[in-house]
N, C-alpha and C positions, 0 to 999 in steps of 0.2 A: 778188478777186484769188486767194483761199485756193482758189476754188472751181477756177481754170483751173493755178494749181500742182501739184494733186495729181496730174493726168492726166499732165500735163506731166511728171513725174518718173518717175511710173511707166511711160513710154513712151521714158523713157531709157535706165531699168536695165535692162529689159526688151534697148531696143534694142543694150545692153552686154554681156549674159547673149550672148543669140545672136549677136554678134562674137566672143565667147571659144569658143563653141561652134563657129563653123566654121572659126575660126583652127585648132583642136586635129586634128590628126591620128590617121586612124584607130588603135587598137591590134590587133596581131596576136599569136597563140600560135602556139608550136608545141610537139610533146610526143612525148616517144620514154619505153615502157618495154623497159628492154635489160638482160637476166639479173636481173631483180626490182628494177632502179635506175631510178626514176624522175627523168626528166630534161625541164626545161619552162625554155625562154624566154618573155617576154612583152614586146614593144617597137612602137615605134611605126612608123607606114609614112606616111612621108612621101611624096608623087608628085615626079618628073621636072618635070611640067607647062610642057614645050616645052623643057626645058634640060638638059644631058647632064650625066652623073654626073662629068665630067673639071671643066667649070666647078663645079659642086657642090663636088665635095671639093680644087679647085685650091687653097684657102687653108685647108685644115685646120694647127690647131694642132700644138705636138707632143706635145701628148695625144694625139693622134686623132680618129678620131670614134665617134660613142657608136654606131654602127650602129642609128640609128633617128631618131627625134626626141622632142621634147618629156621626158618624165619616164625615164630611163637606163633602159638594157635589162636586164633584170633575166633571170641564168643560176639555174638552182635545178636539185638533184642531191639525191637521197635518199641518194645511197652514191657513194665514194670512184673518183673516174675516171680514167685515164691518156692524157693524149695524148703520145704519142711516150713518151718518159722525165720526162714532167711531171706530177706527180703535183696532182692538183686533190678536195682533199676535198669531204664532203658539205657543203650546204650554199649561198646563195644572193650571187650576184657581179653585180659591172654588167659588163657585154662594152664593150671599146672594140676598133676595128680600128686601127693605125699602121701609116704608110707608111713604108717606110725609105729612107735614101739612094740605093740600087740600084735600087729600086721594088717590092720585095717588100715583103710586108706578115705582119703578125702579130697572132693576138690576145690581148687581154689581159685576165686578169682580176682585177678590183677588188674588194679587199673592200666596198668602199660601196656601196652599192643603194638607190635608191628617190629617189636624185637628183633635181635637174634636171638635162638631159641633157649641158650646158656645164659642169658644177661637178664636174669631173675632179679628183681628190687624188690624183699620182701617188705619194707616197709608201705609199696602199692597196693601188698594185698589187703583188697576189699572185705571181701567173705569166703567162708570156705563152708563146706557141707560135707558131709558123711558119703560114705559109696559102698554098694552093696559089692562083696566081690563074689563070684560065681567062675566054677571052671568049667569053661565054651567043649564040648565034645567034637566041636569041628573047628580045628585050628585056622585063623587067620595069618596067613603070610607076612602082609601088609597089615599097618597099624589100619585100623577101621574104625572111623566115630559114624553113628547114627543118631538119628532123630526121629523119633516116633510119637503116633497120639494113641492116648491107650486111655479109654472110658473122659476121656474131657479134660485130661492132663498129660505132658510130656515127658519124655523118657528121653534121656541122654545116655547112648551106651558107648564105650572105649572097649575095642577088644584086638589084642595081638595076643598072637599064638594061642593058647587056651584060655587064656586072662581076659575073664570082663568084669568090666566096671561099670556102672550104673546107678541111677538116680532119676527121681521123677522132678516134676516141677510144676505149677498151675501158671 
């Protein structure tokens, strides 16, 4: 009996290990350095996979969403940034996006980081800012953050499916 258990289990864990592993969602970076300030998101990209981002985020809490999946998006800043009149020091944040009652959205940042992506503390959040939303003509699959330098200031854009989101920063 010992003899046909051993395999037996080891072709469980086995088969458990790669279920966790294709459950897991790719991660993605993005990285901007802008006047010596190094600036790097790291988050997850979930797919579409035949379903549109309005079902996806139709039941967001009012936390938000973590703009990613599985382990929180992690914002990191070597030096002291402004968006708009919001002053966001150096330093490492989870990003959440919230919708608001009009349907504009904002983001926001958490002192918490390295979460799981649902274990929002609002009372962490720092600051939050405004976000432009615009609908992308060429749909994203895959959640996409970027980081851009546009005239001597940054651009943070979020886009799945049609839905982008956006914001500058100095």
């Amino acid at each position: 009996m010992k003899r046909f258990l051993h395999p037996i289990c080891g072709v469980v864990v086995f088969a458990a290990l790669v279920g966790l592993t294709l459950a897991a969602n790719p991660r993605g970076t993005a990285e901007l350095t802008l006047n010596g300030k190094k600036i790097s998101v790291e988050y997850g990209r979930p797919s579409l996979g035949g379903r549109t981002v309005e079902q996806l985020l139709a039941d967001l809490p009012a936390s938000g969403w973590r703009l990613g999946a599985d382990k929180s998006t992690t914002f990191s800043t070597t030096g002291d940034l402004m968006f708009g009149s919001v002053k966001v020091p150096k330093g490492d944040y989870s990003l959440w996006a919230q919708k608001q009652a009009d349907g504009s959205w904002k983001l926001v940042f958490n002192k918490q980081h390295g979460q799981w992506g649902t274990n929002h503390d609002a009372a962490q959040d720092f600051a939050s800012v405004p976000l432009k939303t615009e609908k992308e003509s060429k749909p994203a699959e895959q959640v996409t953050i970027t980081l851009e330098e546009e005239h001597g200031s940054g651009e943070i854009s979020i886009q799945w499916g049609a839905l982008e989101l956006s914001t500058t920063f100095k």
